[in-house]
DRENZALUM-243361 format. One record per residue: x, y, z of N, C-alpha, C, O in turn; chain. Coordinates in nm, 2 decimals, decimal comma. Example, Ala and Ser with C-alpha at 12.3 -4.5 7.8 and 13.67 -1.06 7.14 Angstrom:
SESE:n.X:n.Y:n.Z:ca.X:ca.Y:ca.Z:c.X:c.Y:c.Z:o.X:o.Y:o.Z:kette
SESE:1,32:-0,57:0,78:1,23:-0,45:0,78:1,32:-0,33:0,78:1,42:-0,33:0,85:A
SESE:1,28:-0,22:0,71:1,37:-0,11:0,71:1,29:0,00:0,79:1,34:0,11:0,80:A
This chain:
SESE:n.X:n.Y:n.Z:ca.X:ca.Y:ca.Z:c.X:c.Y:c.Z:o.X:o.Y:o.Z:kette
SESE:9,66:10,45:11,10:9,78:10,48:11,17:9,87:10,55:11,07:9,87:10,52:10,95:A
SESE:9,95:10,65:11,12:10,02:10,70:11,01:10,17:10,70:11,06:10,19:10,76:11,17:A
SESE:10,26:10,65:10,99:10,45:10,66:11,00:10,50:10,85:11,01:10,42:10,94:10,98:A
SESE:10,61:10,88:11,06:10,63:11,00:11,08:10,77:10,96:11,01:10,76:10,84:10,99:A
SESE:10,87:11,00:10,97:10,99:11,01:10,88:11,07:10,96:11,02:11,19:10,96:10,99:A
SESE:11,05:10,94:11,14:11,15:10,90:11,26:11,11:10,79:11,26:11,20:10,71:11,31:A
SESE:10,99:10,73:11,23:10,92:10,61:11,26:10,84:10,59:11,37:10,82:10,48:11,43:A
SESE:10,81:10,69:11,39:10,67:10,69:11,49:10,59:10,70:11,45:10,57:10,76:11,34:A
SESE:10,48:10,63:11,53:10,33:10,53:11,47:10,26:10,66:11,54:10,31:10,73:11,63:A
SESE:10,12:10,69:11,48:10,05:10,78:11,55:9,87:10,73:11,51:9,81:10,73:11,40:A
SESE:9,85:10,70:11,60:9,71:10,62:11,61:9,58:10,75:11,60:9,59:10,84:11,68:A
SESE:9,45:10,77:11,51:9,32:10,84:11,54:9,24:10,78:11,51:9,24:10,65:11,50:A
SESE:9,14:10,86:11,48:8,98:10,85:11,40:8,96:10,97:11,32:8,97:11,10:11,33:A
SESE:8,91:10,86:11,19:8,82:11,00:11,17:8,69:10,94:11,08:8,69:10,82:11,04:A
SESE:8,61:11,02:11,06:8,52:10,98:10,91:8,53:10,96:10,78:8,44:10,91:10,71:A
SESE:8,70:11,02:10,73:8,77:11,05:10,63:8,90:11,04:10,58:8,95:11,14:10,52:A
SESE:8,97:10,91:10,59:9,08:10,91:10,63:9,21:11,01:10,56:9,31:11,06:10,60:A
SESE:9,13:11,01:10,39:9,22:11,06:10,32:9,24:11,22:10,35:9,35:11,28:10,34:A
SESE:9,11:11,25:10,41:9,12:11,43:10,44:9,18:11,45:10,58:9,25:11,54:10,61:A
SESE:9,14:11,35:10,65:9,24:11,35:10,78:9,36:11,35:10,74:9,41:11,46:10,78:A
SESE:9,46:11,28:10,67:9,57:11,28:10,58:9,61:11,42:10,57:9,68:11,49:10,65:A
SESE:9,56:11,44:10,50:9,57:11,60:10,41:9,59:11,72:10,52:9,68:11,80:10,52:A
SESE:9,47:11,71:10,64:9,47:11,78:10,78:9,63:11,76:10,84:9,72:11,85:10,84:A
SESE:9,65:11,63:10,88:9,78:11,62:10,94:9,89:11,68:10,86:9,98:11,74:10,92:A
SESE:9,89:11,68:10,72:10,01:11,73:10,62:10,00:11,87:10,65:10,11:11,91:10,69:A
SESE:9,91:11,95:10,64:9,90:12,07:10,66:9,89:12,13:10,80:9,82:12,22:10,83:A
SESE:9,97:12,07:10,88:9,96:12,17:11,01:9,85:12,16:11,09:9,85:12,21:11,20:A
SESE:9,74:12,09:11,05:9,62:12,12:11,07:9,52:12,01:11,17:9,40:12,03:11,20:A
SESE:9,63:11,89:11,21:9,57:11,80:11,27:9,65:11,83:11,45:9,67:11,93:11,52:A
SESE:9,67:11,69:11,47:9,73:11,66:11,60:9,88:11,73:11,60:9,98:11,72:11,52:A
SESE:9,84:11,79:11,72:9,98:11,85:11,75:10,13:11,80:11,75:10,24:11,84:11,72:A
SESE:10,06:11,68:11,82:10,21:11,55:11,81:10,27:11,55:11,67:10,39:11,53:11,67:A
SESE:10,20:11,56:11,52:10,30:11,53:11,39:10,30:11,66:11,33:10,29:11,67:11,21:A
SESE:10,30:11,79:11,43:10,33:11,92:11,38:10,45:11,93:11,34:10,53:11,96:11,42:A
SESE:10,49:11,92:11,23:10,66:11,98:11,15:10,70:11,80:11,18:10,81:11,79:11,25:A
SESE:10,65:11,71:11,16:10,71:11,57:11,16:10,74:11,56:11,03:10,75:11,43:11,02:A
SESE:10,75:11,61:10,91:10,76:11,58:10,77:10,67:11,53:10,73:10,56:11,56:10,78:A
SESE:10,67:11,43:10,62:10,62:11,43:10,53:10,53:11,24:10,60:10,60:11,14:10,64:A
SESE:10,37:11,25:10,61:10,35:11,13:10,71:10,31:11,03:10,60:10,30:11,07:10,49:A
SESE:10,30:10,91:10,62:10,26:10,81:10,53:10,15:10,70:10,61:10,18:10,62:10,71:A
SESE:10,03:10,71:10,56:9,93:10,63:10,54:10,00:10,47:10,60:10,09:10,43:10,52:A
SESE:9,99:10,40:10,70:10,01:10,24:10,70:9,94:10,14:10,76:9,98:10,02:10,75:A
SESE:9,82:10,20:10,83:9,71:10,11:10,81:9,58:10,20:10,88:9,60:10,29:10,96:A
SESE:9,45:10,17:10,83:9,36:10,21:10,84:9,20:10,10:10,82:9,17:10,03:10,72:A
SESE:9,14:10,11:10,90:9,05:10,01:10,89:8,89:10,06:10,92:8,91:10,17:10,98:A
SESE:8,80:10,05:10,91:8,64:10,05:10,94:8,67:10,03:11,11:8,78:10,00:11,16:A
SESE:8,55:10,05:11,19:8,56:10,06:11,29:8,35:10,08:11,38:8,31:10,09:11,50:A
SESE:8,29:10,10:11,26:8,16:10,07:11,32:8,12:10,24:11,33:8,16:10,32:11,25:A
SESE:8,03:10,28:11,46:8,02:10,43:11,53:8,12:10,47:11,56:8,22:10,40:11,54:A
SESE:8,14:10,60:11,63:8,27:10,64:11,66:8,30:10,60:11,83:8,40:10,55:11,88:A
SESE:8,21:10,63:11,87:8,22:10,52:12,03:8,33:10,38:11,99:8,44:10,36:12,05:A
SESE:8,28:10,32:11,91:8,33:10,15:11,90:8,48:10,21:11,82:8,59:10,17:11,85:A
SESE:8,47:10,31:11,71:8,57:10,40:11,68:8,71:10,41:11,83:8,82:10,35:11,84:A
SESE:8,66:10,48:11,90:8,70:10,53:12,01:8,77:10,43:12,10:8,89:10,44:12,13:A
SESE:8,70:10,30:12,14:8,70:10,21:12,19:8,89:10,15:12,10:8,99:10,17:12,16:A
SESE:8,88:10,11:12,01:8,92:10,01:11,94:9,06:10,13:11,91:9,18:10,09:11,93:A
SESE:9,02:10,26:11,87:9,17:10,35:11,87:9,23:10,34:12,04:9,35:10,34:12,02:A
SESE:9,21:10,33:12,16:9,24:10,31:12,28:9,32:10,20:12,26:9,44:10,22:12,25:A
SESE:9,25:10,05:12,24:9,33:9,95:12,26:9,46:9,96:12,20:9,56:9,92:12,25:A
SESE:9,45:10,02:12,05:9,57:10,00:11,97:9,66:10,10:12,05:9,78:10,08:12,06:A
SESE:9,62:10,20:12,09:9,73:10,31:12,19:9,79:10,20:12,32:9,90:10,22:12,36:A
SESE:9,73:10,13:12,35:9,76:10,05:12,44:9,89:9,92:12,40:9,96:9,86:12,49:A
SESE:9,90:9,91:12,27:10,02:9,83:12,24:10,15:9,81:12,23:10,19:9,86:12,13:A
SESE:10,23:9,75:12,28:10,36:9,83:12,23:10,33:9,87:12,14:10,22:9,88:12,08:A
SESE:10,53:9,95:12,11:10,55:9,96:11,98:10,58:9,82:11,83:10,56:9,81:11,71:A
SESE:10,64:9,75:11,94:10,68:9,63:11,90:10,54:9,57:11,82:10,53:9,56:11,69:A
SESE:10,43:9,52:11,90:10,30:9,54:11,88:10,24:9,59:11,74:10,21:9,53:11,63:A
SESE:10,22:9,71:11,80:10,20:9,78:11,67:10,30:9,77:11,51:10,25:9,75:11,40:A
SESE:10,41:9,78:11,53:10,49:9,71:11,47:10,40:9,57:11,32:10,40:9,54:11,20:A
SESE:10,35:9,52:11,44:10,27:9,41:11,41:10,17:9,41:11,31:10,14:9,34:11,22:A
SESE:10,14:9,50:11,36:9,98:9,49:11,30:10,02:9,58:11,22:9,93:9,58:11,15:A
SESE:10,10:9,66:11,19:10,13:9,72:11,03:10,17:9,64:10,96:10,09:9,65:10,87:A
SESE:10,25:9,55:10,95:10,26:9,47:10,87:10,17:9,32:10,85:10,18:9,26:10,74:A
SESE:10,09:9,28:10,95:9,98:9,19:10,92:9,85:9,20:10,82:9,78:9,12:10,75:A
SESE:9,85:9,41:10,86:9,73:9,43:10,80:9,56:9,35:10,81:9,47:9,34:10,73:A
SESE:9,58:9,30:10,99:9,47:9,22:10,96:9,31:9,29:10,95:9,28:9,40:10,99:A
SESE:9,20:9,16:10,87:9,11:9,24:10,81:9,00:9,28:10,91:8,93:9,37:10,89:A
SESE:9,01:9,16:11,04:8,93:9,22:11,13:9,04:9,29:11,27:9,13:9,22:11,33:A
SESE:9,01:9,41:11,30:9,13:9,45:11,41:9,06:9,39:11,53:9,14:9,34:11,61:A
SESE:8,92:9,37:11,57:8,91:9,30:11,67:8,92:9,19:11,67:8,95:9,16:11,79:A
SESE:8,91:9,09:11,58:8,97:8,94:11,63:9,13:8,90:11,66:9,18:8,80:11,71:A
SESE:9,21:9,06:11,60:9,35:9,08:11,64:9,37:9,12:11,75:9,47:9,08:11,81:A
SESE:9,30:9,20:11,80:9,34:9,25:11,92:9,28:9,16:11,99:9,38:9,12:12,05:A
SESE:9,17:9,10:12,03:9,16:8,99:12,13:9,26:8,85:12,11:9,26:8,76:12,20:A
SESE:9,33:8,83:12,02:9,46:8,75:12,02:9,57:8,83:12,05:9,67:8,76:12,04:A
SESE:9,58:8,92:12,08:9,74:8,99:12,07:9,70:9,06:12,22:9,80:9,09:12,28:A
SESE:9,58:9,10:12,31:9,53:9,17:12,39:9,44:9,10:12,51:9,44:9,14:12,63:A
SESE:9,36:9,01:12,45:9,27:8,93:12,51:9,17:9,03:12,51:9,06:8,99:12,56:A
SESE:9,15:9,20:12,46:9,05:9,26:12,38:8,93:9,18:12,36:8,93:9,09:12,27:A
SESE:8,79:9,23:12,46:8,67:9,12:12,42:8,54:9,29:12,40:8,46:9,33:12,49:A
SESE:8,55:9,31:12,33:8,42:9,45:12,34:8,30:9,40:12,27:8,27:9,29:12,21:A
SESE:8,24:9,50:12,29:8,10:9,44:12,21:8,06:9,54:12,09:7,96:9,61:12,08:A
SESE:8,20:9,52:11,98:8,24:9,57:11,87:8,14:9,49:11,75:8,11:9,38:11,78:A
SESE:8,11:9,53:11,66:8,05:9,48:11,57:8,09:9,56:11,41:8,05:9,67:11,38:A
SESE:8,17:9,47:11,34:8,24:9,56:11,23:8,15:9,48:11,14:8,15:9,50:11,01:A
């Protein structure tokens, strides 16, 4: 998840998070944090294939903000045993 200088959360995937990073800085990622300044890294986790990837970036789109909120600052280590407490989230994730 990365902060935007307004404080908006912006949820992906990738294989790389640091080069993903670098993509969004430069113009070069999602449209949504085009000219958002300067973004900051505030949480990022494993996630298995990119399907289970895919899966697990949905739910967290699915949270509030308030929510999300949350889980930047919990930092927890497994995101699915958070999100099935905060979601009731039951997949057949395996991290």
């Amino acid at each position: 998840m990365l902060r935007t200088p307004t404080g908006m959360l912006y949820t992906g995937i990738t294989t790389d998070v640091l080069r993903r990073l670098q993509q969004h800085q430069c113009g070069k990622g999602a449209k949504s944090l085009r000219g958002k300044g300067v973004l900051t890294l505030v949480f990022h986790c494993a996630a298995g294939d990119r399907s289970q990837a895919s899966q697990l970036e949905y739910q967290i789109k699915q949270l509030s903000k308030k929510h999300k909120e949350i889980l930047v600052r919990e930092c927890p280590e497994n995101i699915v045993e958070y999100l099935a407490v905060t979601t009731g989230y039951s997949p057949n994730v395996i991290i």
